[in-house]
N, C-alpha and C positions, 0 to 999 in steps of 0.2 A: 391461316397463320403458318409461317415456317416454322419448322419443327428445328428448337436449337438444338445446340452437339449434344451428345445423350451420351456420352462418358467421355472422361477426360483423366489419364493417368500421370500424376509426377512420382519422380522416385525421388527420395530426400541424400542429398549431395553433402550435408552437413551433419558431424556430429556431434553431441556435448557429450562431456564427462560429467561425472558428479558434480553436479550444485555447482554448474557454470549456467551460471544465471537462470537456472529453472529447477528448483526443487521442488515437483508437487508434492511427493510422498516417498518414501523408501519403501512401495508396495507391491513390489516383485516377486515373489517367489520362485526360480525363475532354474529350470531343466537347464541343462549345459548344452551351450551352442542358438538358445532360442535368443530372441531381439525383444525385449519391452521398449516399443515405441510409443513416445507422447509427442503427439503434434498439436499444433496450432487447429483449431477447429473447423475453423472459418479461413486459414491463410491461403491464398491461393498463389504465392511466390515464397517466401522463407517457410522453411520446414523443421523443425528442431527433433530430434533422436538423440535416445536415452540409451544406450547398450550397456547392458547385465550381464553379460556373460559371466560366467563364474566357470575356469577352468578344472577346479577339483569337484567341481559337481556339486556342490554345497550351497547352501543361502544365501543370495544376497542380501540379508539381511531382515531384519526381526518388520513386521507389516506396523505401520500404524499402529497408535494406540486404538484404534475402531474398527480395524478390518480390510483388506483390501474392497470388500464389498463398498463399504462406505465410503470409498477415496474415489470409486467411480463413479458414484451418486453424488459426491460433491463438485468434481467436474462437469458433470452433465448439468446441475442446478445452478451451477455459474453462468452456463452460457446464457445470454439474454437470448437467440435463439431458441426454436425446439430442437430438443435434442435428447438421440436414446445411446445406449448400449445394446448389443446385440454380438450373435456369436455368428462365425464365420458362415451355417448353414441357414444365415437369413432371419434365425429366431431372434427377435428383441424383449431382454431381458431387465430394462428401465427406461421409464420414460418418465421427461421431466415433467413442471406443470407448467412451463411453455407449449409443449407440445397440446396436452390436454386443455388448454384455452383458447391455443390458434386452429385445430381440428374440432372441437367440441365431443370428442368424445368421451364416454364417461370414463374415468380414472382405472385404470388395468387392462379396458377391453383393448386396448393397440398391443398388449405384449404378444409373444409369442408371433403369428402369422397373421393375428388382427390388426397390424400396422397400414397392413395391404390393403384394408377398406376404403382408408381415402389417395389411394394412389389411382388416377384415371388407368381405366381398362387401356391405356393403348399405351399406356409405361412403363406396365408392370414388364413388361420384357427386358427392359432395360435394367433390371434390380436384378433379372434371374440371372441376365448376363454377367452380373459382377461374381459370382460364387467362384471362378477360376481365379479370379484377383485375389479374393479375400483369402482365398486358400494358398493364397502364397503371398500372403501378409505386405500385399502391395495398397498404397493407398491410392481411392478412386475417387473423384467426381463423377457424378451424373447428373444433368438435367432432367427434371420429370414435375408433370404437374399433379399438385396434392389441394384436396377440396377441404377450403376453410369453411370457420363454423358457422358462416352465413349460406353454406352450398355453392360458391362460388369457384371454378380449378382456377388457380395461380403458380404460374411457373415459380420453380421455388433449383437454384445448385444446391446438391447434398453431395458434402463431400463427408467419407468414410474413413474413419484413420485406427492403424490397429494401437492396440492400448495396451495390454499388458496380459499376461497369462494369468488364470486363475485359478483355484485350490485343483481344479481335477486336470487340468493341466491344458484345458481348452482357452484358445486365442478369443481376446475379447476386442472390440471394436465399438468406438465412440463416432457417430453420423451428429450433423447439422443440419438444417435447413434453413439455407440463405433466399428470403423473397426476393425472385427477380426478377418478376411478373411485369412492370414496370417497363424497364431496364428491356423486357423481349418486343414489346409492342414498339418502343422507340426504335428497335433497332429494325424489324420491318417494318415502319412507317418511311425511317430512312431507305429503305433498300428499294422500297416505294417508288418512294420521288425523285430516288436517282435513275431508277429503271423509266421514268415517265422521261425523265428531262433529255435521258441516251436515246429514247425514241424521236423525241421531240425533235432533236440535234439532228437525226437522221431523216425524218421528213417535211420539217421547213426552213431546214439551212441557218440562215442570221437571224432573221427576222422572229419564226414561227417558235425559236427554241426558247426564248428567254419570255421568264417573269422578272416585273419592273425593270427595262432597258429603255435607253435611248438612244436616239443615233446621230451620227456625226458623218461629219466629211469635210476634207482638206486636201485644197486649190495643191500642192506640197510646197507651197510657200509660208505665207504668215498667217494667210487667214484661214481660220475652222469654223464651220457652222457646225449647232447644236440646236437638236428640238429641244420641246421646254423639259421633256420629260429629262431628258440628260442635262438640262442646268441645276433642275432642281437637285439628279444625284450627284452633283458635284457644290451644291449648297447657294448657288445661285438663283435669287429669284428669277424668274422669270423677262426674258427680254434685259438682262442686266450685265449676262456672260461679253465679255470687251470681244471675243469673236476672234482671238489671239492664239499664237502657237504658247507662248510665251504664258498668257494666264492661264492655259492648260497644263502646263509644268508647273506652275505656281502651286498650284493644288496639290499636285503628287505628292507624296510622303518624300519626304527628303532620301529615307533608305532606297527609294523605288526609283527615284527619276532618272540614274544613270540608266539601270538595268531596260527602262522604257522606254529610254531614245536608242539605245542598242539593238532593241524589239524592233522597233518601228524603221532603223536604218536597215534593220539587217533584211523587213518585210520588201522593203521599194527596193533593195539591190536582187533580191533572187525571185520576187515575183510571189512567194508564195503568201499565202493566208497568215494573217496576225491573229494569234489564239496566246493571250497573257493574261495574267494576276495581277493585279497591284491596290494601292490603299491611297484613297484619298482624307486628306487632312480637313477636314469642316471649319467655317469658322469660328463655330464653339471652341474648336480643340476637339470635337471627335472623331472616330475614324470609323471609313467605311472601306470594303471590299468589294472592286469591281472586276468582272470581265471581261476584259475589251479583243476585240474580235474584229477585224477589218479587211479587205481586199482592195489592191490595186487594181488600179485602171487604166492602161495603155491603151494608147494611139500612135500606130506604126513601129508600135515594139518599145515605147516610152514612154515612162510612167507621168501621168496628167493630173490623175488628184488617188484619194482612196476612202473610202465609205467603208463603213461602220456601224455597230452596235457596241454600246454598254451597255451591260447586265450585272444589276447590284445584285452583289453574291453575299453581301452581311447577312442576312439572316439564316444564309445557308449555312453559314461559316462557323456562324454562334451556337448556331444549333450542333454541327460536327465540333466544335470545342463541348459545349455545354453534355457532349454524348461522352466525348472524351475524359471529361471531367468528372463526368457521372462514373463513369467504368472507374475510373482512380479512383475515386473518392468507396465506391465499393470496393475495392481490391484492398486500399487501407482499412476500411472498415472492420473488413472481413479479419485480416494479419493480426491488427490492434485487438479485434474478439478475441481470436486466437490466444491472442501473446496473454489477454485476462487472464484465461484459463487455464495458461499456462504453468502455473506459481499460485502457493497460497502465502508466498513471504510477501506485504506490503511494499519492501525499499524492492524488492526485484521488480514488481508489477509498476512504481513511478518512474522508477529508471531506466526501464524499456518503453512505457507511453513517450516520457519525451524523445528519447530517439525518433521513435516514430514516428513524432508529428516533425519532424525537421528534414527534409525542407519542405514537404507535402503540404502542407497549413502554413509556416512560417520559416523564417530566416533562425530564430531564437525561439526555445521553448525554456523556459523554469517552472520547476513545480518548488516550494517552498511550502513547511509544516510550521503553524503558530507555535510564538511560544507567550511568554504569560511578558513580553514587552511590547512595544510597538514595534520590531522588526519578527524578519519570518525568517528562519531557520531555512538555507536553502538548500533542499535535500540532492537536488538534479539539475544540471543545465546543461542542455545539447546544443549545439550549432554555433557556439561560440569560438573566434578565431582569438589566436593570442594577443592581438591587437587589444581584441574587447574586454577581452577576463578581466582586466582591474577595474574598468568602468561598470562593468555587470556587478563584479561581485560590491561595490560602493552603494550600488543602486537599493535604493528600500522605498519600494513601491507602496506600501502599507501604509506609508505617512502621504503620500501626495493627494491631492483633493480631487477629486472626479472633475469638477467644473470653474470655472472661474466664481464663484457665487460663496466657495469654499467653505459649504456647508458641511460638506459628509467627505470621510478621506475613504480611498482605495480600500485599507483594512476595516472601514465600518462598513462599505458595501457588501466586502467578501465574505463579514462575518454574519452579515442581515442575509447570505444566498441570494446576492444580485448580482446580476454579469457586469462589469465593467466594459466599454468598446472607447477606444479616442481613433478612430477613420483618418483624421489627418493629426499628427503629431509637428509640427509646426516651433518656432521661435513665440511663437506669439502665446501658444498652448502652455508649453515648458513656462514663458515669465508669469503666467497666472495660475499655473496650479502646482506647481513645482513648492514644495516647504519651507527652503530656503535654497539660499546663494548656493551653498556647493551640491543641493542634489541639483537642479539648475544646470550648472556648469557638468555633470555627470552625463546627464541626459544628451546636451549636446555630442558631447564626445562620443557616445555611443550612435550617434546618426541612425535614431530610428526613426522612421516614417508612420507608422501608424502602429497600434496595442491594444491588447484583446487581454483581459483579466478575470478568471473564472473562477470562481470557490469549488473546491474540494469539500463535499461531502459525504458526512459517514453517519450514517442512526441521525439523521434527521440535525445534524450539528456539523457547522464549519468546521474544519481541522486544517487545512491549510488554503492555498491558491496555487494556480497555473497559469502563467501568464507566456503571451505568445507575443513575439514583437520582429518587425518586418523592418530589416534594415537596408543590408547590401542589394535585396530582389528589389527596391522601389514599389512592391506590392503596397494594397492597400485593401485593408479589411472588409470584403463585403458583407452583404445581410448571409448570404452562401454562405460564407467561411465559417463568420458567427455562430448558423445553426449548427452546423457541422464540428465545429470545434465543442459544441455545449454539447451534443450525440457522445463526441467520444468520451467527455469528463464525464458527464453521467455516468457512460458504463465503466468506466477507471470508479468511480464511486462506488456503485455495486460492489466490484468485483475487492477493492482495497477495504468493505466494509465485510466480504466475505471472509476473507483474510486476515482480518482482525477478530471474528467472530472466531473463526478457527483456532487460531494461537489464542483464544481467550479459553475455548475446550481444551488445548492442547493445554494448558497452565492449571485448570481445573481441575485436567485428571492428575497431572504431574503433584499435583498442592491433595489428593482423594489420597494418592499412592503416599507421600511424603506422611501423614496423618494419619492411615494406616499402620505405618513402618511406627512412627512415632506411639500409635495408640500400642502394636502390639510391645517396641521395646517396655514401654510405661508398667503393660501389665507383666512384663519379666522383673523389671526391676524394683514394682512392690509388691509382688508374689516373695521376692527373695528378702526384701527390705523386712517385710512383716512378718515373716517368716521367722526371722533369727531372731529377735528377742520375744519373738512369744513362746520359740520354744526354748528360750534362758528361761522364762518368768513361768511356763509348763512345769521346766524340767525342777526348778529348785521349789518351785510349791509342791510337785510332788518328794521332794526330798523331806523337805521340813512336816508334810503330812504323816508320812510313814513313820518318820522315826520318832516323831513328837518330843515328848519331853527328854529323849536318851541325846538328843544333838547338841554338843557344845557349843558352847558361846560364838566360839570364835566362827566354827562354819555356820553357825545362826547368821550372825549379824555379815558374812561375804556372802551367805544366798540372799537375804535380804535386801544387800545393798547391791546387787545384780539382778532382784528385782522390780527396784527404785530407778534404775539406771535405764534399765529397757524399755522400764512404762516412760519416761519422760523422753527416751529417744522415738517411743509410738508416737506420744504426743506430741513432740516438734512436728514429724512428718504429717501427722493430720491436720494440724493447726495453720501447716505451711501449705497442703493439698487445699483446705478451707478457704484461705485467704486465695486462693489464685483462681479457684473457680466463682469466691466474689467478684476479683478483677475481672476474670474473663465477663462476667454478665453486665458488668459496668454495673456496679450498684455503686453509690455515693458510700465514704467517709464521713466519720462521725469528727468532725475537726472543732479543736479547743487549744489555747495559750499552752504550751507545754514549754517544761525547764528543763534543757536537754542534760545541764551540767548535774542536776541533782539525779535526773534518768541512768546519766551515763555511770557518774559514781554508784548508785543503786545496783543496775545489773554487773558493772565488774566484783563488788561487793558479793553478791550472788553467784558467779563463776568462781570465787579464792576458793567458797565454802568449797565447792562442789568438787572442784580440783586443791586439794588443799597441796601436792605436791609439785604443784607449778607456779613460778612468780608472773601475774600482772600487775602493771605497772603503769599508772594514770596520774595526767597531769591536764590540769584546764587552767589557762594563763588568763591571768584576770578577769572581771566580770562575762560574765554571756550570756546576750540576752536570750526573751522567751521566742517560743519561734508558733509559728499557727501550724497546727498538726493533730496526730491522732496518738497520743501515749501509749496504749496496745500497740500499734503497729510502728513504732518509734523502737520499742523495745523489743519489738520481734528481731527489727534489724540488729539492732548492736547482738541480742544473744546469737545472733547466725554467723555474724561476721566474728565474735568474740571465739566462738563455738570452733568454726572452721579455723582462726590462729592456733587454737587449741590441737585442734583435728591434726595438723599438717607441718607444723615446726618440730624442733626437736624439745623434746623434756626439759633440757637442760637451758634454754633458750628461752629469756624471758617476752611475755607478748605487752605490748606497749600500746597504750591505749590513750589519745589524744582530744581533747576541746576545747575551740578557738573560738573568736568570732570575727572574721574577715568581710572591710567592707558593709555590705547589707544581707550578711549572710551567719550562718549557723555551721562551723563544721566540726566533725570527731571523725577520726583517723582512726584505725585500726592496723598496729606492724607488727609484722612475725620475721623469723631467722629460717622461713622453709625451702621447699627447691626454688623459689621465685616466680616467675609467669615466662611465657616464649609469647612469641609474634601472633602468632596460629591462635595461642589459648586466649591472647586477649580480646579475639574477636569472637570467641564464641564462648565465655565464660556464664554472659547472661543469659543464655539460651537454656530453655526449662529440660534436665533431663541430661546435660552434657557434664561427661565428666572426663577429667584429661586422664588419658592414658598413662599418664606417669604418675600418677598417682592414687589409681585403682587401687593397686594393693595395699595400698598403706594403712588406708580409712576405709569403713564401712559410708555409703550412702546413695540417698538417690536421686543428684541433681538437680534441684529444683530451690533451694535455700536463695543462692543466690539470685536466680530467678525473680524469687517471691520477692525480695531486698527490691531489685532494681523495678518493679512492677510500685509495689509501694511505695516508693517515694518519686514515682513519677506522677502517681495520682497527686501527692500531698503537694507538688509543684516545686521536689526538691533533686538534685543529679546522684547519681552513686557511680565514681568512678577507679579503677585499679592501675596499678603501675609496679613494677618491680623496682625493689630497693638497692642500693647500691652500697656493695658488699654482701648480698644475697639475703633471700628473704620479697616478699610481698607489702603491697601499702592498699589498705581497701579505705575509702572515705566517702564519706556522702555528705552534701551541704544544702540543709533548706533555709528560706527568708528567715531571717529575723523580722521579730515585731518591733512597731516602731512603740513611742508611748501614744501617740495620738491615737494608734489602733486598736490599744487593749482594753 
């Protein structure tokens, strides 16, 4: 076996800035002057770098919430290759569990220098040779064979890329291994048979060189003979060739025939050897590639006829595309790995796959995310000219039916994780599966030839579609293409379900931290809340203890009535803590016919006693019905909302107290003359624990009243909503069903 190139160095030409299109991590901690480079894994043509420089010598910034440790281990566990980290003196420092199932070794034994176990003894040189590269944070390829866990060596590119510095200040380095084991044997097989075929040419001339040829010769008038074997490669049965200069042109490719009677003039004018290509047209309609090869034949220095071989070169040819194709199709493979692992943001990973696949797979790529209609939200589309953009963006591929039989549409295949293929997109296609007339007419416009439609999966669940469509190329979808296109969604799957897995931790700890902050403000603010009237109702028990019977009347009944005051303000806050840790557990309401109008008048009734130096003031305009509810928790509300008018208007300012019955509904209003509400407050008023800044000092409390209010009467299936009054002042009101009579 030839030994392939055993390193291969690029240096990366391009660089990004911040979150241009790749943010894996902000996990640099990064000395002044060093390079934190992220490449592509697997790319062996685009390169993408990340430079941190920080000129005053300071951090670029705070690591992940998990570690820079953890930001490398989540790169490494993307790659659908094996793949480790390791530091610039060779020691590997993580390994995935690709690597541990493609190696079989047991889980840790490869770190450090145990990697080198399954490297064949005669490549380990190649690895010691990189340690000058790595030490100057150049990235490398090398070819070397690594024994899989059947015992077998498999040529495998590992390309090396440095990654980012870490806590001690040492260069860390992220390797791959791309199998290309494959990929080696083709290419000395080819080198093979081309060195067999150079010999060949070299010692039997026409005759001895070629496989499947046949030979010819021509009078250089009109008539040509052909053995059988060259009618058959020209699609002629046998004995059936007209024996013509003429039906020998007939056949040539039309691109080929000028070039081939210019060959053949230019051979009979100077004497020498006809050695050309050209492509013969079948009567199928297919094409083949032949050799053709000839010498004149003079008599007395003038040319008399000229003989020949053709030599069918198709299989050669296919094979040299199908190698060539193979090497693309790995080289995209490899980039598109890359670009996975590039990013943990989902919209950056769909928006660089379809680049990708254009034009390399198709003319047109769309990736599109469901949403809860019959169209697809279309996140991405590459390749499209402005010609096409209106007819693309019309296009809703989710509604047209897979087959003429119009059983099952596009959107129920993608959502069952079945590929869609139409190989020929046709007039004839478009009238029978097409939805209606105008997507119909859409289709046409877009002049696509054939369509490949793939789901998008993430945790075992459709989420959206990719659809590839071949217009301007005239290509058309092979079984190749297909698997290759389903290779690369697959790993866009992974890699977009990795990336959603991550923002789902990234939200988890943000939502740990958030509930934290909240648990510990909560205990600040009834540590203080409980605080101050237990020690009003402390302090005047021990008053009225000591001095007993010598206390006057008068400071009797104001410690008393400051100890009345505080116990009922303990009691709101426990009663309202109570009730919110029911809601929180979801435990069911106790619901019964309740009379809001006698409720309401009841506790405003109950509020005059209590403030006897303030007016409220209640009106309920004509009858109201009863409504389905929970009278305990009816009346918490109004005393919170009555409570809070009280809390926050001015003394002098009467509070206005409202019930109606609107419609099929129940409502009582509650209006005060206070500061009003802002933009800001009325979106975070119901929020447990918030309390606006403007009016901290005013009132004692601990945010949660209205809270509880609006938690309440979403159970009972009723709204509570607020609005500022006009002339200043607040309006708080809440509206549940009425009962009808049939219901009671």
């Amino acid at each position: 076996m030839g030994a392939p190139l055993a390193c291969r160095r690029q240096r990366h030409t391009r660089a990004m800035g911040s979150r241009a299109g790749v943010d894996v991590f902000r996990m640099v901690r990064a000395a002044p002057g060093w390079l934190a480079r992220v490449e592509s894994i697997t790319a062996g043509v685009e390169r993408r770098l990340i430079e941190t420089t920080d000129p005053q010598g300071g951090s670029r910034g705070d690591l992940a919430p998990f570690g820079a440790e953890f930001s490398y281990r989540m790169l490494a566990d993307a790659s659908p290759l094996p793949a480790w980290t390791m530091l610039a003196g060779g020691d590997v420092t993580y390994l995935n569990e690709r690597w541990d199932t493609y190696t079989g070794l047991p889980r840790g034994e490869g770190l450090g220098q145990g990697w080198m176990k399954v490297v064949h003894p005669d490549d380990i040189a190649r690895f010691r040779a990189l340690r000058g590269s790595l030490e100057a944070s150049t990235p490398v390829e090398v070819e070397a064979r690594f024994r899989r866990h059947d015992g077998t060596w498999r040529w495998h590119l590992c390309r090396i890329t440095p990654l980012a510095i870490d806590e001690h200040g040492r260069g860390v380095w992220l390797g791959t291994a791309l199998d290309i084991d494959d990929r080696v044997h083709a290419e000395e097989a080819l080198r093979d048979a081309l060195e067999r075929l150079r010999l060949s040419d070299e010692r039997s001339r026409l005759a001895e060189e070629a496989a499947h040829f046949g030979t010819w010769e021509w009078d250089m008038g009109e008539r040509v003979q052909w053995s059988e074997s060259m009618e058959r490669i020209y699609g002629f049965a046998p004995g059936t060739y007209p024996g013509t200069f003429e039906a020998f042109l007939d056949r040539i490719h039309p691109d080929d025939r000028a070039p081939t009677v210019a060959r053949i003039q230019a051979a009979v004018e100077s004497g020498d050897d006809l050695d050309f290509e050209h492509r013969v047209v079948l009567p199928d309609g297919g094409v083949r590639w032949l050799n053709g090869r000839g010498r004149v034949i003079r008599v007395d220095g003038k040319p008399v006829r000229m003989v020949g071989i053709g030599i069918d070169m198709t299989e050669r040819r296919e094979a040299e595309d199908a190698l060539r194709a193979s090497h693309e199709r790995e080289r995209l493979l490899a980039e598109i790995s890359g670009h996975l692992v590039s990013s943990l943001e989902p919209q950056v990973l769909l928006a660089q796959i379809a680049r990708d696949c254009v034009p390399a797979i198709a003319d047109i790529c769309s990736i599109g995310l469901f949403d809860a209609s019959e169209h697809t939200r279309r996140f991405e589309t590459a390749g499209v000219t402005p010609e096409e953009a209106p007819y693309i963006a019309r296009t809703h591929l989710r509604r047209w039916w897979t087959d003429p039989s119009r059983f099952r549409t596009i959107g129920q295949a993608m959502l069952a994780g079945d590929p869609f293929v139409a190989r020929e997109v046709d007039d004839e296609w478009v009238r029978a599966c097409a939805p209606d007339d105008e997507q119909a007419a859409v289709a046409r416009a877009t002049r696509a030839v054939s369509l490949l439609c793939l789901p998008l999966v993430a945790r075992g669940e459709s989420i959206g579609m990719v659809t590839f469509a071949q217009t301007r190329s005239g290509r058309h979808f092979s079984d190749r293409d297909v698997a290759f296109a389903r290779e690369i969604i697959s790993r866009a799957s992974i890699a977009v379900d990795n990336a959603r897995l991550f923002g789902e931790l990234q939200e988890t700890a943000d939502r740990l931290r958030q509930a934290n902050a909240a648990k510990d403000e909560f205990l600040g603010l009834m540590s203080h809340e409980l605080k101050t009237p237990i020690t009003v109702i402390l302090g005047n028990a021990h008053v009225l203890a000591r001095a007993g019977e010598n206390v006057d009347p008068e400071t009797r009944r104001a410690a008393l009535q400051d100890i009345r005051d505080e116990s009922e303000r303990l009691n709101r806050i426990i009663e309202d803590l109570l009730v919110l840790a029911r809601l929180e557990r979801g435990n069911e309401l106790e619901i019964e016919p309740v009379d809001v109008r006698k409720l309401t008048e009841r506790v405003v009734a109950a509020a005059q006693r209590d403030h006897p130096g303030r007016t409220i003031e209640v009106r309920c305009e004509g009858a109201v019905s009863l409504v389905e509810g929970s009278e305990v928790y009816i009346e918490q509300v109004l005393r919170n909302l009555i409570g809070n008018a009280l809390k926050y208007s001015p003394r002098d300012k009467p509070v206005e107290v409202e019930c109606r019955e609107d419609a099929d509904s129940v409502t009582v209003a509650v209006l005060d003359r206070g500061v009003g509400l802002t933009e800001e407050e009325l979106g975070q008023l119901f929020t447990p624990f918030y309390r606006s800044p403007r009016v901290r000092g005013q009132a004692q409390g601990v945010g949660i009243g209205l809270a509880v209010c609006k938690r309440l009467l979403d159970a009972l299936g009723g709204t509570l909503e607020a609005c500022p009054r006009a002339g200043g002042g607040s309006e708080f009101r809440f509206s549940l069903p009425a009962l009808r009579d049939d219901e009671l």
